[in-house]
N, CA, C and O atoms as CSV, one atom per row, in Angstrom:
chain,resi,resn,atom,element,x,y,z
A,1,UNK,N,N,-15.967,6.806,9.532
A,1,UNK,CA,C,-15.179,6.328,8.404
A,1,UNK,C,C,-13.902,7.152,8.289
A,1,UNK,O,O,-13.832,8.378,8.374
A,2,UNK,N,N,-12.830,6.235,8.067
A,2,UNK,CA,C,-11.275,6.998,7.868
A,2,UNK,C,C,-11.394,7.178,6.445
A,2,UNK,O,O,-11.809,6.250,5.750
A,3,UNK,N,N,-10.966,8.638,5.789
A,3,UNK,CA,C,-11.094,9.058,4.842
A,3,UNK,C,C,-9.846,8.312,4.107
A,3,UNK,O,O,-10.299,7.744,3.113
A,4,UNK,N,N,-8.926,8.175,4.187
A,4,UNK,CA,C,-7.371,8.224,3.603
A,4,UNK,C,C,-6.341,7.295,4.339
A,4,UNK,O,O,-5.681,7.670,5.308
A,5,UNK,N,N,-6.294,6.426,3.949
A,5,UNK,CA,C,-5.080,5.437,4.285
A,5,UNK,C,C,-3.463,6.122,3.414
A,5,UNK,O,O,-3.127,6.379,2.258
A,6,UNK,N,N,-2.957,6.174,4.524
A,6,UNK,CA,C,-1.497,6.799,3.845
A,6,UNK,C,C,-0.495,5.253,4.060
A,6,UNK,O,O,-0.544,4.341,4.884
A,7,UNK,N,N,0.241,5.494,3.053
A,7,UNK,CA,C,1.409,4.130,3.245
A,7,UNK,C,C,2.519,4.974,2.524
A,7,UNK,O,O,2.312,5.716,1.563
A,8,UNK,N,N,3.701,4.754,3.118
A,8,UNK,CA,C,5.200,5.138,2.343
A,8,UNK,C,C,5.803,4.515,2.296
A,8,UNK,O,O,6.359,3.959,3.244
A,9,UNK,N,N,6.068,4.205,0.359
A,9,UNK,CA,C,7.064,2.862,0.073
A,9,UNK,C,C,7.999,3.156,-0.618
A,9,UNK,O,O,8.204,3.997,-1.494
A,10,UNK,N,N,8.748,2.116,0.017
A,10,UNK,CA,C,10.282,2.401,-0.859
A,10,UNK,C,C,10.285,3.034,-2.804
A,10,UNK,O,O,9.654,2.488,-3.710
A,11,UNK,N,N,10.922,3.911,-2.902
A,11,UNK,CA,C,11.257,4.168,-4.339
A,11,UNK,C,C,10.770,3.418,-5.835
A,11,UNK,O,O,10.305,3.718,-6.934
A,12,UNK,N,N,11.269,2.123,-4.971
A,12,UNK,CA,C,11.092,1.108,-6.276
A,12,UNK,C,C,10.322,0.369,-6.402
A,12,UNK,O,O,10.293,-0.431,-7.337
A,13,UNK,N,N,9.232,0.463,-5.207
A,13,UNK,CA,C,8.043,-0.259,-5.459
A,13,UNK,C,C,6.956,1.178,-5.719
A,13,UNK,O,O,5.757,1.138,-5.993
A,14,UNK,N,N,7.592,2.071,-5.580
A,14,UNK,CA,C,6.246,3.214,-5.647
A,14,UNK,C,C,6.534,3.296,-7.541
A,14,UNK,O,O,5.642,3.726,-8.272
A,15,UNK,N,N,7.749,2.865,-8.043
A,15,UNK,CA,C,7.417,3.045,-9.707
A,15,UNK,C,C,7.108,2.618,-10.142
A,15,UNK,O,O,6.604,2.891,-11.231
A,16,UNK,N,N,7.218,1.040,-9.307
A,16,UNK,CA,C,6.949,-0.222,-9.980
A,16,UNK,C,C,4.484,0.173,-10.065
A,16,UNK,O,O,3.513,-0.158,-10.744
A,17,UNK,N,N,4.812,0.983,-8.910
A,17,UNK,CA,C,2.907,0.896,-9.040
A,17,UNK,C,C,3.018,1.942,-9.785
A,17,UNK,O,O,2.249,1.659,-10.703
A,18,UNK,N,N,3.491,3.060,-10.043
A,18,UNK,CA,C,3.546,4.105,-11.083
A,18,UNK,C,C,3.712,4.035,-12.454
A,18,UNK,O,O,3.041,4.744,-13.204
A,19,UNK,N,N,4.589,3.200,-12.882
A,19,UNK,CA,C,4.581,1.932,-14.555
A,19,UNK,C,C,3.789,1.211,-14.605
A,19,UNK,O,O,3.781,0.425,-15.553
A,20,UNK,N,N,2.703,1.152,-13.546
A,20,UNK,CA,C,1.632,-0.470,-13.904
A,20,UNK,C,C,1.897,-1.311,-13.684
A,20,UNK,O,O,0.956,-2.069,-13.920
A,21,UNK,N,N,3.002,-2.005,-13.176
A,21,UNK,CA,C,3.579,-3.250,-13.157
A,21,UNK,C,C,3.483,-3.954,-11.737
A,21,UNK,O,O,3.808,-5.111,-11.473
A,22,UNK,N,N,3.006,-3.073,-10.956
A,22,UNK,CA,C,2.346,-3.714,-9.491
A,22,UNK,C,C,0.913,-3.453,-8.837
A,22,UNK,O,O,0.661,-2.386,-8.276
A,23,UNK,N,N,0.185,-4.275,-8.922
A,23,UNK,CA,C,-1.224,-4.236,-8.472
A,23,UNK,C,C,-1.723,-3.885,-7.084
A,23,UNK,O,O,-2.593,-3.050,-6.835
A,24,UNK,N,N,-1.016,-4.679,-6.155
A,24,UNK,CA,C,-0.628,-4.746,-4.966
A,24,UNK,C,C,0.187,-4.554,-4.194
A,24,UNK,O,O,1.270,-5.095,-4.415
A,25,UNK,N,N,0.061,-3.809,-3.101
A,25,UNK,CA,C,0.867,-3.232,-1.821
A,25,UNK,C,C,0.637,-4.048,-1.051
A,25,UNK,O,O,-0.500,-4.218,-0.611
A,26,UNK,N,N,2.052,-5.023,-0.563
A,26,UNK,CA,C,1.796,-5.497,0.417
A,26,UNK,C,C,2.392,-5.213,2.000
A,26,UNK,O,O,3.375,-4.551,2.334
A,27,UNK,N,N,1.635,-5.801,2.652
A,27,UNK,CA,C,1.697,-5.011,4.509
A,27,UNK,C,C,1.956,-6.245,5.453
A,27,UNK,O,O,0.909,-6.840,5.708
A,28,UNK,N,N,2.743,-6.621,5.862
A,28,UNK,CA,C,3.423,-7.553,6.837
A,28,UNK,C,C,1.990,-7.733,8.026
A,28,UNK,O,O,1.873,-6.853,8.878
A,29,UNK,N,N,0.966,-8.902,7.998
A,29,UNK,CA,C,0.831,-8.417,9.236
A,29,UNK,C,C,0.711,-8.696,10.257
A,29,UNK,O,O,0.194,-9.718,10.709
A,30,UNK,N,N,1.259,-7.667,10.894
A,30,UNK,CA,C,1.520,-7.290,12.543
A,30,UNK,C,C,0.743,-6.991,13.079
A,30,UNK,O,O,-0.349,-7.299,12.601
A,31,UNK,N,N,0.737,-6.309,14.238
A,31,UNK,CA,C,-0.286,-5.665,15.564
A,31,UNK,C,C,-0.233,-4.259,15.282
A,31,UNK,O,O,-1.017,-3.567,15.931
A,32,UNK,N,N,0.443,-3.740,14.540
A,32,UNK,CA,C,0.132,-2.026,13.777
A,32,UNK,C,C,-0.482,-2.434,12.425
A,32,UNK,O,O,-1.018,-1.327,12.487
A,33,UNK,N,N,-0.795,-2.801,11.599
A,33,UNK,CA,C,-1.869,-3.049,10.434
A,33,UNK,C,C,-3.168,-4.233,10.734
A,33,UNK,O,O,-4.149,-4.149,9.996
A,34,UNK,N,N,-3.157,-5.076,11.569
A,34,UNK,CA,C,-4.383,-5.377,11.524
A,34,UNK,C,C,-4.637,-4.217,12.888
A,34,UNK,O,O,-4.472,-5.096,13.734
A,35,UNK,N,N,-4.826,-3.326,13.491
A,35,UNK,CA,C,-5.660,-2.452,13.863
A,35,UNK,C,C,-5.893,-1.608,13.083
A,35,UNK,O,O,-7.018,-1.137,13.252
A,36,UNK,N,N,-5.111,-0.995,11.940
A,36,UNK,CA,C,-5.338,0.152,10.885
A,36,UNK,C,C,-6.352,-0.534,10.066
A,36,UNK,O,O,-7.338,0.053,9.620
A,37,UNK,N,N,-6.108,-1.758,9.875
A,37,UNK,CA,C,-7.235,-2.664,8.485
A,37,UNK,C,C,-7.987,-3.175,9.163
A,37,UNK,O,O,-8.393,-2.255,9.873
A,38,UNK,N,N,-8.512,-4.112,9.468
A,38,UNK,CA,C,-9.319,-4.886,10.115
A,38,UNK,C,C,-10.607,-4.066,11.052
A,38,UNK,O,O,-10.628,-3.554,12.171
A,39,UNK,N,N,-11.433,-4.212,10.166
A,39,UNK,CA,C,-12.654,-3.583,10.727
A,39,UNK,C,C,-12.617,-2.034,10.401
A,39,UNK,O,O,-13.285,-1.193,11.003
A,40,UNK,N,N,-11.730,-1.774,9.349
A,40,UNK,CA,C,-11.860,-0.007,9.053
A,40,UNK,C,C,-12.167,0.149,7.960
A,40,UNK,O,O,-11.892,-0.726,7.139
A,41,UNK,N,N,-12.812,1.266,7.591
A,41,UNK,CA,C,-12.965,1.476,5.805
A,41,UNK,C,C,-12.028,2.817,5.456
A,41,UNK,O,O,-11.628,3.581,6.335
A,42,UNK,N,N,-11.827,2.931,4.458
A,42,UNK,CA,C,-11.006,4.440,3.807
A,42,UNK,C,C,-11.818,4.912,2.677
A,42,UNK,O,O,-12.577,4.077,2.186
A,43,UNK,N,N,-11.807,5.827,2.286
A,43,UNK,CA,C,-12.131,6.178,0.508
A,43,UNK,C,C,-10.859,6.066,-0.353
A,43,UNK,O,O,-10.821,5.484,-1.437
A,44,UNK,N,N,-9.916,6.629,0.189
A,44,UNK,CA,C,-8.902,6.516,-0.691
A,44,UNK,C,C,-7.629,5.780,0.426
A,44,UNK,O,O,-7.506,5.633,1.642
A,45,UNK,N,N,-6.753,5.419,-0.928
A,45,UNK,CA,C,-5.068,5.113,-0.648
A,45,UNK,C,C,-3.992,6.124,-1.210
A,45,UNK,O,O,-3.614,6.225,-2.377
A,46,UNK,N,N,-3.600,6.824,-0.145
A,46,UNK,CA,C,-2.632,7.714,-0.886
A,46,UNK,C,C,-1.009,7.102,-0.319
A,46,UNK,O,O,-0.489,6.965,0.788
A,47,UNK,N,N,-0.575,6.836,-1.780
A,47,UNK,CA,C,0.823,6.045,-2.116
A,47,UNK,C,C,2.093,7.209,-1.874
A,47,UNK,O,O,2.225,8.114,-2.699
A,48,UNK,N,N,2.892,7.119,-0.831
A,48,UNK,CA,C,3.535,8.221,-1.327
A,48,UNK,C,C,5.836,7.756,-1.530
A,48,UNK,O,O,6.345,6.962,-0.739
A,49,UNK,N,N,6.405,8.211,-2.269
A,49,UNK,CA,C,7.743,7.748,-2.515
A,49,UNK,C,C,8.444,8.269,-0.914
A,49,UNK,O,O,8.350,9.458,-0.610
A,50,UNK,N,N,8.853,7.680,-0.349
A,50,UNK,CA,C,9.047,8.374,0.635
A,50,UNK,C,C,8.463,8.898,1.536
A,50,UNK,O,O,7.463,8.466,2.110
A,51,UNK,N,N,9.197,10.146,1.796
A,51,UNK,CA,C,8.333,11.076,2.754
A,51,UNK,C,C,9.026,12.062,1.997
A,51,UNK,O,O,10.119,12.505,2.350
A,52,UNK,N,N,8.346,12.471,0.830
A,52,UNK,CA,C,7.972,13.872,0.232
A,52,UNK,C,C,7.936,15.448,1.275
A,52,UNK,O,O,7.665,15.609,2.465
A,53,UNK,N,N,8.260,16.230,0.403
A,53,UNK,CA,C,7.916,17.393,1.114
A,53,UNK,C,C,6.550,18.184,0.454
A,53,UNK,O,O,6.185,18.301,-0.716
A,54,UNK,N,N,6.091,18.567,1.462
A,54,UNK,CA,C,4.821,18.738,1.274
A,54,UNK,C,C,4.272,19.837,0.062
A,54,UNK,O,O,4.682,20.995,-0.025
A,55,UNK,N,N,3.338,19.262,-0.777
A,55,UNK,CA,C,2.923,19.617,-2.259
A,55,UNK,C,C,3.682,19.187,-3.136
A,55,UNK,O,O,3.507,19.655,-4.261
A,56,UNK,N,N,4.905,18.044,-2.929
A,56,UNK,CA,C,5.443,17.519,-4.171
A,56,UNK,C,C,4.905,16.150,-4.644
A,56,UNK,O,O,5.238,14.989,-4.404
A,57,UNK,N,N,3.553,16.955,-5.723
A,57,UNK,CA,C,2.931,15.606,-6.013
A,57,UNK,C,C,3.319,14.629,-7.169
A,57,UNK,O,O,2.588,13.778,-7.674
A,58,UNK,N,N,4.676,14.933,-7.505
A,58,UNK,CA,C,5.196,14.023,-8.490
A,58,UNK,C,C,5.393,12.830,-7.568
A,58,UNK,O,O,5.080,11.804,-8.172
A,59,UNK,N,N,5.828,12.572,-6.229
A,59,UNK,CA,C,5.736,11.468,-5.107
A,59,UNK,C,C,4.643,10.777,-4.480
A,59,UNK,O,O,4.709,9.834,-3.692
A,60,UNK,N,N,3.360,11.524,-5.050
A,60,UNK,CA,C,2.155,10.991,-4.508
A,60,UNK,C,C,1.494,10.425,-5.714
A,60,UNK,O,O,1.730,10.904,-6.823
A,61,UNK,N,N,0.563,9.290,-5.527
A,61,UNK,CA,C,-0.472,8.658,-6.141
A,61,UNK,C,C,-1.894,8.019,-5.309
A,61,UNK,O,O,-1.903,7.204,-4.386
A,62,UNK,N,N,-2.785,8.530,-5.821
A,62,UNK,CA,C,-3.985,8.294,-4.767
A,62,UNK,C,C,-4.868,7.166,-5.529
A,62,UNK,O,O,-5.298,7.419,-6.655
A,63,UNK,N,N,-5.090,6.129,-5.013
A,63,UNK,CA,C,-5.666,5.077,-5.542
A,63,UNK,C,C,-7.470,4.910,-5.054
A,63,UNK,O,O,-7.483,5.701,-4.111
A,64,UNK,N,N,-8.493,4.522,-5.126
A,64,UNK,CA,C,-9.719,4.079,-4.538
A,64,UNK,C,C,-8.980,2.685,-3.597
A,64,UNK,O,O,-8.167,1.789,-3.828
A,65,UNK,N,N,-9.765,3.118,-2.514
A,65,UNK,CA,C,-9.400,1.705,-1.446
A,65,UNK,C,C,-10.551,1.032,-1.693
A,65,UNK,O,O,-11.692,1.459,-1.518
A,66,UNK,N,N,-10.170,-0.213,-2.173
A,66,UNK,CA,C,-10.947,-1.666,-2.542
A,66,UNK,C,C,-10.781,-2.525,-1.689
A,66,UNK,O,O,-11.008,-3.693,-2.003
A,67,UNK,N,N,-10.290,-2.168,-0.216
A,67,UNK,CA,C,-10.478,-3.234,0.472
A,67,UNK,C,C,-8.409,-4.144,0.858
A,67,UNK,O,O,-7.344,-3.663,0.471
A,68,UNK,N,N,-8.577,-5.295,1.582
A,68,UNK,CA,C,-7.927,-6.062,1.513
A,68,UNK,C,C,-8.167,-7.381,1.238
A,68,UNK,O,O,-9.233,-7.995,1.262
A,69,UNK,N,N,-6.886,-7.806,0.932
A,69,UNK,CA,C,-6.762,-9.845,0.886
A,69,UNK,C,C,-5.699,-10.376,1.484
A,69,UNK,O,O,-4.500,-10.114,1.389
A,70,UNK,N,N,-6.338,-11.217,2.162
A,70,UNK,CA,C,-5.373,-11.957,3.329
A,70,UNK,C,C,-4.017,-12.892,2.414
A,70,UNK,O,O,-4.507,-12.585,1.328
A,71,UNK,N,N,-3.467,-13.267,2.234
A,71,UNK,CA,C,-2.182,-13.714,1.490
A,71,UNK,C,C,-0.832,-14.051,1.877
A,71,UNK,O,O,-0.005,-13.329,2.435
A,72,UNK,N,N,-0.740,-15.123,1.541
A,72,UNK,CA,C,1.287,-16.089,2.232
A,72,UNK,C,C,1.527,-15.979,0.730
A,72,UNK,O,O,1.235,-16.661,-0.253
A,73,UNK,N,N,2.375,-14.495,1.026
A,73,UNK,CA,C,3.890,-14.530,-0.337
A,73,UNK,C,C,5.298,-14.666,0.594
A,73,UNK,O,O,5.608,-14.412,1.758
A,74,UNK,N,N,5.883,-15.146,-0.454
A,74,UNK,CA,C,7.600,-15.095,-0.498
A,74,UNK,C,C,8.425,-13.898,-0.853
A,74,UNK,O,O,8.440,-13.823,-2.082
A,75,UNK,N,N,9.140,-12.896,-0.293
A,75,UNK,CA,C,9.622,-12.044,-0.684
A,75,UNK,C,C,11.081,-11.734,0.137
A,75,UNK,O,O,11.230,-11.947,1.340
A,76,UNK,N,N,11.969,-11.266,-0.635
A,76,UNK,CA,C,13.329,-11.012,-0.592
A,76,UNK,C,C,13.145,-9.825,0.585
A,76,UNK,O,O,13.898,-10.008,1.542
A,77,UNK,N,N,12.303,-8.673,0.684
A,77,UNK,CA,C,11.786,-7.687,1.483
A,77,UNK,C,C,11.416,-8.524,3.023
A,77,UNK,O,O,11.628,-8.253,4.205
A,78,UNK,N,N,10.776,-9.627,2.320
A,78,UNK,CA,C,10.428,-10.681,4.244
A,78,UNK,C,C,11.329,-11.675,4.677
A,78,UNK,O,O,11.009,-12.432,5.594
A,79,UNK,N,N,12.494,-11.758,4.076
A,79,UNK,CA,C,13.251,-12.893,4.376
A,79,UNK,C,C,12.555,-13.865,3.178
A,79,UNK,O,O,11.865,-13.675,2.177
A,80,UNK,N,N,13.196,-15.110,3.937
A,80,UNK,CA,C,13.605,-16.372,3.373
A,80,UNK,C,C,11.877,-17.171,3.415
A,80,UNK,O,O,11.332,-17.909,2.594
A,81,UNK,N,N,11.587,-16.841,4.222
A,81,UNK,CA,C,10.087,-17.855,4.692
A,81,UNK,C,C,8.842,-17.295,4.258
A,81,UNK,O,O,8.894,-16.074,4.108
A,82,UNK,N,N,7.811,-17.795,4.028
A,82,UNK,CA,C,6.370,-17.680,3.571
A,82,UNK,C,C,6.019,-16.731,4.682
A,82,UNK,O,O,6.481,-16.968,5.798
A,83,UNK,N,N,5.210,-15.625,4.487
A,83,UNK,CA,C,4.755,-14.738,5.300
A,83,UNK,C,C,3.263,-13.999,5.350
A,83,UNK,O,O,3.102,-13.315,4.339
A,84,UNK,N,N,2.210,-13.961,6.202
A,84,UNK,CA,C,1.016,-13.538,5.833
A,84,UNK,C,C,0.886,-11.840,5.943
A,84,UNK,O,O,1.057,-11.068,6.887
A,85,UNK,N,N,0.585,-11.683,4.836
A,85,UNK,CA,C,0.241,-10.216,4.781
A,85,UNK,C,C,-0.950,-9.785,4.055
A,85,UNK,O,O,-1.583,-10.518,3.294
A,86,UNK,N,N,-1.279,-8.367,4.360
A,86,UNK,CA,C,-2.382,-7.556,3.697
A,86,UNK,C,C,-2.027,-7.177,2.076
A,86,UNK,O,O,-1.137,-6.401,1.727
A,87,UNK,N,N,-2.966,-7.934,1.157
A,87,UNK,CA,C,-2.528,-7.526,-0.092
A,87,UNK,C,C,-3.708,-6.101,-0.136
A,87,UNK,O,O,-4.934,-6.102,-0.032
A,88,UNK,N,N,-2.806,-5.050,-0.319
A,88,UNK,CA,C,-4.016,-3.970,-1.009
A,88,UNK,C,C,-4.153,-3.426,-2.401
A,88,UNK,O,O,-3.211,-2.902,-2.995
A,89,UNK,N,N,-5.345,-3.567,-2.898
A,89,UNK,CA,C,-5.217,-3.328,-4.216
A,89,UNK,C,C,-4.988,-1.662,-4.435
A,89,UNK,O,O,-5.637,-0.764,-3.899
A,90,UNK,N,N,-3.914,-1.537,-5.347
A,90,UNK,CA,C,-3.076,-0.053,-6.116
A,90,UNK,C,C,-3.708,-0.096,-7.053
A,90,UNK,O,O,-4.241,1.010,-7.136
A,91,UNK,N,N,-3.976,-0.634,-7.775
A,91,UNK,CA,C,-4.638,0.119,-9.136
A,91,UNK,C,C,-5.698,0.754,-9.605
A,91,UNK,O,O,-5.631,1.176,-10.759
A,92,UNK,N,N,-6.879,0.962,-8.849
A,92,UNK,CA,C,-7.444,1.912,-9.206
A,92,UNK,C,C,-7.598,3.406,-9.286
A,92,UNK,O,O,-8.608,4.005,-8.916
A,93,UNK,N,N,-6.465,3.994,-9.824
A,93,UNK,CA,C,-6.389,5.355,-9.881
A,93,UNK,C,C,-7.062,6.447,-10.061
A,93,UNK,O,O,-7.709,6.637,-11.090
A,94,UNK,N,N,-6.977,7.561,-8.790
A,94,UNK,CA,C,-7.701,8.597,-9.432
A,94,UNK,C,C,-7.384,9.700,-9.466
A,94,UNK,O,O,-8.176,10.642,-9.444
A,95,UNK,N,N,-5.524,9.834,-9.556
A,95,UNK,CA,C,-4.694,11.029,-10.220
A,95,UNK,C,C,-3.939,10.582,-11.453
A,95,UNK,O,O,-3.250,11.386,-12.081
């Protein structure tokens, strides 16, 4: 078992999960995330703004990994067209 799924997201989606206002991280996917997801487990999701320097945990948030959901959103981040990605659930916090 992989202990810790790390992901680094842009600024404004790491506040947007830091205000509550985003449930889900989503992951384009490709041939680098369905080998990281697909068929793996984690304990945790650690969210981080960037790439922090190390012990600045005002940039980190560690969530319980609940898994994924397969999902066709529309986003300004994917272009113009419907796109399938990994929704992962952010909100269960445990910092």
């Amino acid at each position: 078992m992989n202990p810790q799924l790390t992901l680094h997201l842009k600024r404004e989606y790491f506040e947007q999960i830091e205000r509550g206002e985003k449930d889900f991280e989503f992951l384009l996917r490709t041939p680098y995330w369905v080998s990281r997801l697909i068929d793996k487990k984690y304990k945790t999701v650690r969210l981080l703004c960037g790439y922090p320097k190390r012990g600045e945990k005002s940039r980190e948030i560690i969530v319980r990994y609940r898994g994924w959901e397969p999902k066709i959103i529309k986003h300004p981040h994917y272009g113009k067209k419907p796109v399938r990605v990994f929704a992962i659930p952010v909100y269960d916090r445990i910092n």
